[in-house]
N, C-alpha and C positions, 0 to 999 in steps of 0.2 A: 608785146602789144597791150595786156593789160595784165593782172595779177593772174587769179587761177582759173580756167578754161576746161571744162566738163564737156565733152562732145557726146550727148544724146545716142547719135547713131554712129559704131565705125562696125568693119569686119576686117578681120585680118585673115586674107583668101586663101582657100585650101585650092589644092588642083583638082579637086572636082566642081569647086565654084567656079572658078575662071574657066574652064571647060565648057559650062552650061551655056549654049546657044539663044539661053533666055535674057543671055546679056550681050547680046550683036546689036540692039539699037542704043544700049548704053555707049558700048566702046563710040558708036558712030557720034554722040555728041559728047562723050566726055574726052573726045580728041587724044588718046594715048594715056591717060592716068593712068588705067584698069593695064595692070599688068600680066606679059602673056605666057608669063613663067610663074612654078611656086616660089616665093619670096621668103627670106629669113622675116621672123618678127620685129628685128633691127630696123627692116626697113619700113615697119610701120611706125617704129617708136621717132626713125627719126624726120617721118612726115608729120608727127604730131610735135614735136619739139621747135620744129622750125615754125610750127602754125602758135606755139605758144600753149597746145593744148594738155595739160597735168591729167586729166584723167580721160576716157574712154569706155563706154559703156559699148561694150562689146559680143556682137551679135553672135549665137547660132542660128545654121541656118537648117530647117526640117523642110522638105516638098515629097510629093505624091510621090516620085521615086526615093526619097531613102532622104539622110542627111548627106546636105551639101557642104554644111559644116557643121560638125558634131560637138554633144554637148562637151564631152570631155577631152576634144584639141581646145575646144576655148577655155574650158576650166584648169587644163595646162598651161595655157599661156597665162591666166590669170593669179594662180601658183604663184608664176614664175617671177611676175610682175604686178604682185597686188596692188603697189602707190600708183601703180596707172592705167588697171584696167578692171572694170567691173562686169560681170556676168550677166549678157541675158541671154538667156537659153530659147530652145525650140522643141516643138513638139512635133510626134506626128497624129493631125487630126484627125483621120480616118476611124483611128482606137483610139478612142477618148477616154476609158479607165487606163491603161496603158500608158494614153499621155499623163495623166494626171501622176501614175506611179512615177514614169521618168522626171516628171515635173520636180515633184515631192525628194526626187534623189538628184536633182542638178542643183535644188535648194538648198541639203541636207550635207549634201558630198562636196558640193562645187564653192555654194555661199552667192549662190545666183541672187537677183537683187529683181530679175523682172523676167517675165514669158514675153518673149514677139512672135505672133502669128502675121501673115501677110496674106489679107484674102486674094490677094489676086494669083500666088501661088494655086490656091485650092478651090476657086472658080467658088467659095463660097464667103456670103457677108460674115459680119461679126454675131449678128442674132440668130445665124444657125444654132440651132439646136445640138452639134458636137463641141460647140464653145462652149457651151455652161459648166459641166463638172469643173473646169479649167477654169474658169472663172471663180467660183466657188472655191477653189483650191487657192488660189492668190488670194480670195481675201484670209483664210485661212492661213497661209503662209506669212504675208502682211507684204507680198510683192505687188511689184505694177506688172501691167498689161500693157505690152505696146502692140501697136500695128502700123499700118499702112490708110492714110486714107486722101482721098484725090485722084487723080490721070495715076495710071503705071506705065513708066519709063519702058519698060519690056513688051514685048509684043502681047498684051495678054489684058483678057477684060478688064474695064474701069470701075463699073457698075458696083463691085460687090466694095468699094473703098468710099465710095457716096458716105456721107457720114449722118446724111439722115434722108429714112428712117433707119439705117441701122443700127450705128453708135450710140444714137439717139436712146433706141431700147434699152440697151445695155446699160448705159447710164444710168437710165432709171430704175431697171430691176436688180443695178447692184450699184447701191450711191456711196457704199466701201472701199469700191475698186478703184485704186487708182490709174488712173488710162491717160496714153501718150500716143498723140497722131500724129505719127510721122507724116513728112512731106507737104506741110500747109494748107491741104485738104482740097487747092488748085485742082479742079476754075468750081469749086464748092468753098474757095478759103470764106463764102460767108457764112456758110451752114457751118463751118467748124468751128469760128470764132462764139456764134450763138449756142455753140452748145459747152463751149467751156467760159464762156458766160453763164450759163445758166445750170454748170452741175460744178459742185466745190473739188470734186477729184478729175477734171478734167482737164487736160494741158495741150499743147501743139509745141512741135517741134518745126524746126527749119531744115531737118536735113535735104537732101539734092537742091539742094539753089542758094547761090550766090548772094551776097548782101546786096548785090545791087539787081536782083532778081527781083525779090522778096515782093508779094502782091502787095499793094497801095494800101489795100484793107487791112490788111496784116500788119504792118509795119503804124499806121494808128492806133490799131489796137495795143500794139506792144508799146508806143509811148503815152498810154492813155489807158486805161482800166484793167488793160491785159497784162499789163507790165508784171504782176506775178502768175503768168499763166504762158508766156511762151519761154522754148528752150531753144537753143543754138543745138543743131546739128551738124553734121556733113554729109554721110554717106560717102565716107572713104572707104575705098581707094575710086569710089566712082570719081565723086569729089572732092579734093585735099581740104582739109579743114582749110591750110593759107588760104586757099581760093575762095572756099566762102565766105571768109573774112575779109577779104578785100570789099572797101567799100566801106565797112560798119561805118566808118566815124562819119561817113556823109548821112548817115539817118541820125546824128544829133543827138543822139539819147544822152541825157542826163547820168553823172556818175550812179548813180543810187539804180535807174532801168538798165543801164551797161553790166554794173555788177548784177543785177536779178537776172539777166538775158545770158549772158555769159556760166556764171558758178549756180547762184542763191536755187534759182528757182529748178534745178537740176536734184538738188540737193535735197528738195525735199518733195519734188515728183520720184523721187527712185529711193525716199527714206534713205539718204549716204549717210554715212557719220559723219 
């Protein structure tokens, strides 16, 4: 489909992910993707092969009960398959020095590249006050921050993924931090746009939607001032990277915004070599 293809957001599901009953209104509209067994890692290399996709920024996942995927099955895999897959790790928020030690050892042990918190896992925004130490350690570290921000897919508050005022604070009490808002920040994709307009370490991503999804607003932005500020995601195995691919070439982007949307501007939201 084109050269080389960086996917923002994938996980490759453990059996206590696919378990989690916080993913029954996914399965209902990702129509059978999300697989109802554990799967070999095969099978996620060769959903990304077929989508064209070379590397994989790939998730742990931490929530109130425990990890759903832990840092070190994903630093396993990553191991295993360093040319295709990069590390972002998870915390858990509750113990915030804690998190920060785990943080500092999935960086150190793993070669993790970024933390993702998902507030709507923990019923809390971004400018909770258990976020800071964590913050403050990534800029330390020299990793990004990702999260969640817009509607959530799962049955579970939206509120705390609003990206302003929350994101909003963040941004400005840490203009170091590099931060990545998953999910296109929908039906806020203008508040998100304006604020990675308006702070230089700020970015959006497209995972869970389709190229032919993508909000009207968004997709301006990306061929027009935003074009070094949005990432291609997917959110596989919800949705196959093919899938969100389909479509691209009807948004028209110019070679120069296809490659920044696709590899460039992945590359230097997550500092890759």
């Amino acid at each position: 489909m084109t050269g080389t293809i960086i996917d923002a957001w994938m996980q490759h599901p453990t059996a206590r992910w696919l378990a989690s009953p916080l993913f029954d209104s996914l399965r209902r509209w990702s129509q059978g993707t999300i697989p109802d067994h554990e799967v070999p890692v095969s099978w996620t290399l060769d959903h990304m092969d077929r989508a064209g996709v070379q590397m994989a920024m790939l998730n742990a996942w931490y929530s109130p009960a425990g990890p759903m995927i832990s840092n070190d099955e994903v630093g396993a895999i990553v191991a295993a398959h360093p040319e295709r897959f990069s590390m972002v790790a998870s915390v858990d928020l509750r113990r915030p020095m804690h998190a920060v030690t785990e943080l500092r050892r999935a960086v150190e042990h793993h070669g993790a590249k970024a933390l993702r918190i998902l507030p709507w896992l923990w019923d809390l925004p971004p400018d909770d006050r258990r976020y800071y130490p964590l913050y403050a350690a990534c800029c330390d570290l020299d990793i990004t921050f990702c999260t969640q921000v817009g509607h959530t897919g799962p049955l579970a508050p939206s509120e705390p993924g609003r990206p302003i005022p929350y994101l909003d604070h963040v941004a400005l009490e840490f203009p170091d931090l590099r931060i990545v808002g998953g999910h296109t920040g929908a039906p806020w994709t203008a508040e998100m746009i304006s604020l990675a307009t308006k702070y230089p370490n700020v970015y959006i991503d497209t995972s869970a939607y389709k190229a032919t999804r993508y909000p009207a607003e968004l997709v301006d932005y990306l061929r027009g001032h935003g074009r070094r500020k949005v990432l291609f995601g997917s959110n596989s195995p919800a949705w196959p990277a093919a899938d969100c691919l389909v479509g691209l070439d009807e948004l028209q982007l110019d070679d120069a915004t296809r490659a920044a949307f696709l590899t460039d501007n992945a590359r230097r939201a997550f500092a890759l070599e």
